[in-house]
C-alpha positions as CSV (number, residue, x, y, z in Angstrom):
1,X,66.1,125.9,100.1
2,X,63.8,125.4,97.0
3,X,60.7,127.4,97.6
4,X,58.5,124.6,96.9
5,X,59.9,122.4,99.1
6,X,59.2,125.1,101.7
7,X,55.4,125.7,100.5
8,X,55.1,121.8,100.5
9,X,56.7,121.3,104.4
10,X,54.6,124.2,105.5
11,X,52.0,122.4,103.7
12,X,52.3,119.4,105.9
13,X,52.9,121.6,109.0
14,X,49.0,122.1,108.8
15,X,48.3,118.3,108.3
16,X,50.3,117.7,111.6
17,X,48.8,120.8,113.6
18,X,44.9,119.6,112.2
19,X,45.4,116.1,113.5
20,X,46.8,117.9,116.9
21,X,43.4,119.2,116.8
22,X,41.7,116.1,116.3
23,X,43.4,114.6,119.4
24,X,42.7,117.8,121.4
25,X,38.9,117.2,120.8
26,X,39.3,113.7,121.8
27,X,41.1,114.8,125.0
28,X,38.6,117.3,125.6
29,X,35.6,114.0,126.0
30,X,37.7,112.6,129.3
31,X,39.4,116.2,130.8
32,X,38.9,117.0,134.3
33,X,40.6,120.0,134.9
34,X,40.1,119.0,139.0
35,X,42.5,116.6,138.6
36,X,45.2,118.3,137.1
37,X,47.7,114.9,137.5
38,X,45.5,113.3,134.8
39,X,46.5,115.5,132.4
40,X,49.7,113.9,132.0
41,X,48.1,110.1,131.3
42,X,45.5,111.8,128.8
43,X,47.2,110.0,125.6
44,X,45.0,112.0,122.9
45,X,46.2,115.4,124.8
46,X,49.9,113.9,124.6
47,X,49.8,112.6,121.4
48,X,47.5,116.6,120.2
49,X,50.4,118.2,121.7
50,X,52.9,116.4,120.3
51,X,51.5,117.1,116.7
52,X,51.2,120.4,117.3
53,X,54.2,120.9,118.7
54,X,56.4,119.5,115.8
55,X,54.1,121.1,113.3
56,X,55.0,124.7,115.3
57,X,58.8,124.0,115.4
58,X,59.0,122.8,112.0
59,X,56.9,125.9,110.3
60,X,58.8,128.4,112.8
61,X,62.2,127.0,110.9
62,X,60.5,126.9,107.3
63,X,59.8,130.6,108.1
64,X,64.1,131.0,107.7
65,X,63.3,130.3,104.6
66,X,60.3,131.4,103.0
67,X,58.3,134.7,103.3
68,X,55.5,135.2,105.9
69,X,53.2,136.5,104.2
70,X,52.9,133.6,101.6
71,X,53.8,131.1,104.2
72,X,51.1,131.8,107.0
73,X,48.1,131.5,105.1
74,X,49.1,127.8,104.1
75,X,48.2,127.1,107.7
76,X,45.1,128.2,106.9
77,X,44.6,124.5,105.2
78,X,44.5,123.5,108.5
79,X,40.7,124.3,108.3
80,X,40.4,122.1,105.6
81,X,42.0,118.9,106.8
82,X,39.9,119.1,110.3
83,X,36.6,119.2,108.7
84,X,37.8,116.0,106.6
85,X,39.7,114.6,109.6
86,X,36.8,115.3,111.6
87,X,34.3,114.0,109.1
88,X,36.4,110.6,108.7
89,X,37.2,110.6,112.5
90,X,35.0,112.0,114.6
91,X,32.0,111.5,112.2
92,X,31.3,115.0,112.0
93,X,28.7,116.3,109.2
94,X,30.2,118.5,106.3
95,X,27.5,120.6,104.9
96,X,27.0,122.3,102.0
97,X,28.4,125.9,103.7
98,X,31.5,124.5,105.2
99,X,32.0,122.8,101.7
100,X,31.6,126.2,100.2
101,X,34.1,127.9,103.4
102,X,37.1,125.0,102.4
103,X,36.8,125.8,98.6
104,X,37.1,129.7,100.0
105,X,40.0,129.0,101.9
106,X,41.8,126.4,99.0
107,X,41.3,129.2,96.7
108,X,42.4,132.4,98.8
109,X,45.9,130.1,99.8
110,X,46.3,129.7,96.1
111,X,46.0,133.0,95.1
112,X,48.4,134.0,97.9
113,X,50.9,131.5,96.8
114,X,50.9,132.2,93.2
């Protein structure tokens, strides 16, 4: 498989495991952990799971074809897509430091992949 192609599903894998996120933090707002049953009709912690679950699966089988240690740090961009999912979503502030932490983190996961 072209390694592009790889770098840009693994790519996505973080897109799909930061909007798992997003749901999680929703879920988290109604969880009662007493009422275990509840769990299963919590929709953001279905829908979190989900997401995160196919993003796993999927980078798991991109890892057949790619190296680890060029693919792993592209889930690092996870980071970045929750604080602007969580901005957008969840109206969550970005400040000037975690601006400065997701150009860090752009720039360390394009050094790796070059």
């Amino acid at each position: 498989m072209n390694q592009i192609l790889v770098i840009l599903i693994v790519a996505l894998c973080s897109v799909f495991g930061a909007i798992g996120q997003i749901f999680f933090s929703k879920a988290s707002k109604t969880m009662d952990l007493t009422k275990p049953f509840e769990l299963l009709t919590n929709y953001s912690l279905v829908i979190g799971l989900l997401c995160y679950g196919i993003a796993t699966i999927v980078y798991i089988l991109m890892l057949k074809h790619g190296k680890l240690s060029i693919l792993y740090p592209i889930i690092a961009l996870s980071y970045v897509w929750v604080l602007f999912l969580s901005s957008w979503l969840l109206n969550e502030q970005i400040t000037l430091i975690k601006s400065i932490g997701v150009f860090m983190i752009i720039l360390g996961v394009a050094l790796i992949v070059r």
